[in-house]
C-alpha positions in Angstrom: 23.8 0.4 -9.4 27.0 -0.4 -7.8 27.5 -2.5 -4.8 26.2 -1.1 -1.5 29.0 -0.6 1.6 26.7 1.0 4.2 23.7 -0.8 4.3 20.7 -0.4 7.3 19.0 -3.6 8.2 15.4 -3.4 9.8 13.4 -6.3 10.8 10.3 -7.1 12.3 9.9 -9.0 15.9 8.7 -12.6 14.0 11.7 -14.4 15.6 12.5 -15.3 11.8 13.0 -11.9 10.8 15.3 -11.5 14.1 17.5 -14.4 13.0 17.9 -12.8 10.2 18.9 -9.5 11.2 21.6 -11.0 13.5 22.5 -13.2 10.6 23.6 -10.6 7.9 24.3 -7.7 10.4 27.0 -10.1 11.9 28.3 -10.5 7.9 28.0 -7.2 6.6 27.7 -4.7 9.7 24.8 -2.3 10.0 24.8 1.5 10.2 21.9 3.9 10.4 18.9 4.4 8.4 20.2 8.1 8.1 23.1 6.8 6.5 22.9 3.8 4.9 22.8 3.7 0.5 20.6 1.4 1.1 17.8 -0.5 3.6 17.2 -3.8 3.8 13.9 -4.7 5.4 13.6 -8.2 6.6 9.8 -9.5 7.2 6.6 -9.4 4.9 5.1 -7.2 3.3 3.3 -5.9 6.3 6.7 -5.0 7.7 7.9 -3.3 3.9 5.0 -0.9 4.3 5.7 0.3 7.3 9.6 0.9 6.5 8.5 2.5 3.0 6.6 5.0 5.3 9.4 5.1 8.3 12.2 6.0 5.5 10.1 8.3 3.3 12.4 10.8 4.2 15.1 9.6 3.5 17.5 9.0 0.4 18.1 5.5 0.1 16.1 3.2 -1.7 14.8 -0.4 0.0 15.3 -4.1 -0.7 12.8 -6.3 1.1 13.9 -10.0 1.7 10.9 -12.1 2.7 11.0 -13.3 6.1 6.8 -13.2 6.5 4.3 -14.6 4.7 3.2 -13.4 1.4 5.9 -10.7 0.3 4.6 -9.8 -2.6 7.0 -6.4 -2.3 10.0 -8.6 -1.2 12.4 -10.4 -2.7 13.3 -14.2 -1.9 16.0 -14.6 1.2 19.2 -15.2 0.5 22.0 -14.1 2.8 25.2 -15.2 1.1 25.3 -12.7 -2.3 22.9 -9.5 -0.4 26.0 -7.1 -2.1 25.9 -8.7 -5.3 22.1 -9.0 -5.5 22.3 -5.2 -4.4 24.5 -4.0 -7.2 22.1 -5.3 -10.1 18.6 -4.5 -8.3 16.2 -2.7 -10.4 14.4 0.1 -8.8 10.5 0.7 -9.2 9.0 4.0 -8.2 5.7 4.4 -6.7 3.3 7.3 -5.3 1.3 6.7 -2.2 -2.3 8.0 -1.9 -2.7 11.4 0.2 -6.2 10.8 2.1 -8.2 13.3 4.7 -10.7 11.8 6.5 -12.9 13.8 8.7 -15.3 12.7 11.5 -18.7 13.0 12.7 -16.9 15.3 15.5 -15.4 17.3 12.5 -12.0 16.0 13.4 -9.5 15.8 10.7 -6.4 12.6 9.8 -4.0 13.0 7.0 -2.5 9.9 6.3 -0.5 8.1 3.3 -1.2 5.0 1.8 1.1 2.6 -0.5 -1.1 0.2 -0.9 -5.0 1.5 -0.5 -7.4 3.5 1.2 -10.1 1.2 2.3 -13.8 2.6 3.9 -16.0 -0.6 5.8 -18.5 -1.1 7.6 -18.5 -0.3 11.7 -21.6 -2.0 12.2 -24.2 -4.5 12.1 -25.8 -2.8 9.2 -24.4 -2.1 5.7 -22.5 1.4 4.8 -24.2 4.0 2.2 -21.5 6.2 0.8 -22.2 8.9 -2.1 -18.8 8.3 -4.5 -17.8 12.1 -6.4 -14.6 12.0 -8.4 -13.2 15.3 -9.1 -16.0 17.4 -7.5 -18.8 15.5 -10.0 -20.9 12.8 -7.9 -20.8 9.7 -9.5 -22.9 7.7 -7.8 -25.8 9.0 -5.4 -25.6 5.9 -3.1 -23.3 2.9 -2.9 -24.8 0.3 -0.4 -21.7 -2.0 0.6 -19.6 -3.7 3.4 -17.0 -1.3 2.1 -15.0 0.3 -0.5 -11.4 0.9 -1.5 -9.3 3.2 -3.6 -5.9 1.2 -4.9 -2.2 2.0 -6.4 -1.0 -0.6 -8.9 1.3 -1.6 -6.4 -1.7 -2.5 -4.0 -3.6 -3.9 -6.6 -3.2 -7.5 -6.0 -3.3 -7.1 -2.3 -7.0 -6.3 -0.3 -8.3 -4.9 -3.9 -7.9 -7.9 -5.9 -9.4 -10.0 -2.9 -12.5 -7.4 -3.0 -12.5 -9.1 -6.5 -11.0 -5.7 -8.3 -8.4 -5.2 -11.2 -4.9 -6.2 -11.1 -3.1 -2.8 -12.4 0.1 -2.5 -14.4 2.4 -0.7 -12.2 3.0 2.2 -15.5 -0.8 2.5 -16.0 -1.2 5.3 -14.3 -4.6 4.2 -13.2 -6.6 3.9 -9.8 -9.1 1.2 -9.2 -12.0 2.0 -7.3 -13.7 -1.6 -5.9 -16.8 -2.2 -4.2 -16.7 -4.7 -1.4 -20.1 -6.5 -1.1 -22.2 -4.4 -3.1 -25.7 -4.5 -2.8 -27.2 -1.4 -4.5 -26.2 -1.5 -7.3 -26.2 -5.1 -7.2 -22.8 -6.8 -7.9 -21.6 -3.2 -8.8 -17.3 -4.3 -9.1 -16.0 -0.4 -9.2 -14.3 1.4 -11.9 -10.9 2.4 -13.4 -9.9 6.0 -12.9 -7.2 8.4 -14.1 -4.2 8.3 -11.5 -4.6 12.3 -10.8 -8.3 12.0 -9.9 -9.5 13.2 -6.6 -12.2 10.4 -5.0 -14.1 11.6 -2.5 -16.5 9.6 -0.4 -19.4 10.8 2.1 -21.0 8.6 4.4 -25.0 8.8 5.0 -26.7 8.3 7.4 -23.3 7.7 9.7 -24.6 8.0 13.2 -26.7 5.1 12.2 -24.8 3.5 9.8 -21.1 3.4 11.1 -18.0 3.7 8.7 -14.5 3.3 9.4 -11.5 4.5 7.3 -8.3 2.7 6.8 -4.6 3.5 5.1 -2.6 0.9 5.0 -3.4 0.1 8.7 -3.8 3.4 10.0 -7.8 3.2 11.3 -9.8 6.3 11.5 -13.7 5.4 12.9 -16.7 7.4 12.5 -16.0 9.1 9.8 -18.3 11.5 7.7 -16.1 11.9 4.4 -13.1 10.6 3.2 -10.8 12.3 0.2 -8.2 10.1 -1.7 -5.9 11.3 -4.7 -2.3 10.2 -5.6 0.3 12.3 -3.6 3.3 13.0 -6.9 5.9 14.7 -4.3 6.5 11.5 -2.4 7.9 9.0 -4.2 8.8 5.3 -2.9 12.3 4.0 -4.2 12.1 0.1 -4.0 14.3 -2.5 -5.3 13.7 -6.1 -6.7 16.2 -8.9 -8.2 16.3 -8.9 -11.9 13.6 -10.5 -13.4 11.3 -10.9 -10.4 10.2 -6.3 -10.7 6.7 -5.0 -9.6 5.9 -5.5 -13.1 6.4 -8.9 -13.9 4.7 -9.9 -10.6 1.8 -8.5 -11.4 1.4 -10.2 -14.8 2.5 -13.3 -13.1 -0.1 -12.8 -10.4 -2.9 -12.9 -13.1 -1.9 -16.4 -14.6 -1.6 -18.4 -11.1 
C-alpha cells in the first residue's frame, strides 16, 4: 500500500478522541469521507463499528487508532508516523451478518451486524426460542437469558463473554452461543457453516418478552429473528503489521 495523502479523520465525543482529532487534523489536514484513500477512526471499538457501518459505502478502507477502551479492532495511538504506519497496513476483510427481525405487531427491521446478532431476555422470566438452521429446526426449545449468532471478528467480544468460541477470522465459521442456558442445561451452542441461515422464533412472547440486537441496533418484542452472513458487503479494515485480526485472536486465547 502506498502512503495515504487524503486521509478523513472521525472521532468520537470522549474528549480523548477529540484531542486527538485536532491533533493529527492540525498535522496532516482532513478531507471528506467521500474522498479520502483512507479513514482514520479515532475512539474504541464502539466508535469502529459504527464508522465500518457509516462508510460501508464507500471506497476506502479504515484504520482505527485506540482512543477508548478495549479496541480490540484498533490499532495502538501514535500520531507522529500515521503515513508511514498507513503505507504498510495490512488489510483484513470481513462480512457482516444480514438479520430480519419481525415483531409481535408483524413489523419488520433489516439491520447489519459486524460483530453479532444477540436475542435476550425483556423480562422477569427466561426466553424460549425454537433454533432452525437452514429451514431444519434444530432444537424444539432453548430456555435461556439469550442467544447470539457471531462473525470471527465478533468472536472475542459479547460471544466469548457468553463463554462461546474464539473463531479464526478464515474459518469461515459462525458460532451460535447460549447465554444462560437452562434447558438443555449448560447447553454452550454450536459451530456452523458461514453460509447457514439461523433462524430463531420466540414462544410464548407476549408472556415471555425478547428483544433483538445488531451491534447496538435494539429491536423489542420480537416474534422471529433470521441471521445469515451478508457476502456483497464487505468491510476493508487495516491493522499495523504484526498486530492483524488474526494474530489477535490467537493471542486473545493465551491471555
Amino acid at each position: 500500500m502506498t502512503a495515504h495523502s487524503q486521509i478523513a479523520f472521525l472521532a468520537s465525543d470522549a474528549p480523548i478522541a477529540q484531542d486527538a482529532l485536532a491533533d493529527l487534523t492540525a498535522r496532516y489536514g482532513n478531507c471528506p469521507p467521500a474522498q479520502a484513500q483512507v479513514i482514520v477512526a479515532l475512539g474504541g471499538d464502539g466508535f469502529m463499528l459504527q464508522t465500518l457501518h457509516a462508510t460501508q459505502h464507500l471506497p476506502a478502507p479504515v484504520y482505527g487508532m485506540n482512543r477508548g477502551t478495549v479496541g480490540f479492532l484498533m490499532n495502538e495511538y501514535h500520531g507522529d508516523d500515521l503515513l508511514e504506519r498507513l503505507a504498510e497496513a495490512e488489510e483484513a476483510v470481513i462480512n457482516p451478518l444480514r438479520t430480519t427481525a419481525v415483531c409481535v405487531d408483524g413489523t419488520a427491521h433489516d439491520a447489519l451486524a459486524i460483530n453479532e446478532v444477540s436475542l435476550l431476555r425483556a423480562g422477569p422470566q427466561a426466553a424460549k426460542l425454537k433454533i432452525s438452521v437452514d429451514g431444519k429446526v434444530r432444537m424444539n426449545e432453548l430456555v435461556c437469558d439469550g442467544a447470539l449468532v457471531a462473525t470471527p471478528a465478533g468472536s472475542t467480544a459479547y460471544n466469548y463473554s457468553a463463554h462461546g468460541p474464539i473463531l479464526p477470522i478464515g474459518s469461515d465459521v459462525l458460532a451460535l452461543t447460549a447465554m444462560s442456558a437452562f434447558r438443555p442445561r449448560r447447553w454452550r451452542g454450536a459451530l456452523l457453516p458461514k453460509g447457514a441461515v439461523v433462524r430463531f422464533d420466540v414462544i410464548e412472547p407476549d408472556k415471555r418478552p425478547v428483544m433483538s440486537d445488531a451491534d447496538g441496533k435494539s429491536v423489542r418484542d420480537v416474534a422471529w429473528v433470521e441471521i445469515r452472513s451478508e457476502p456483497d458487503v464487505a468491510h476493508r479494515i487495516l491493522f499495523d503489521p504484526g498486530h492483524g485480526l488474526e494474530e489477535r485472536l490467537i493471542r486473545e486465547q493465551f491471555v
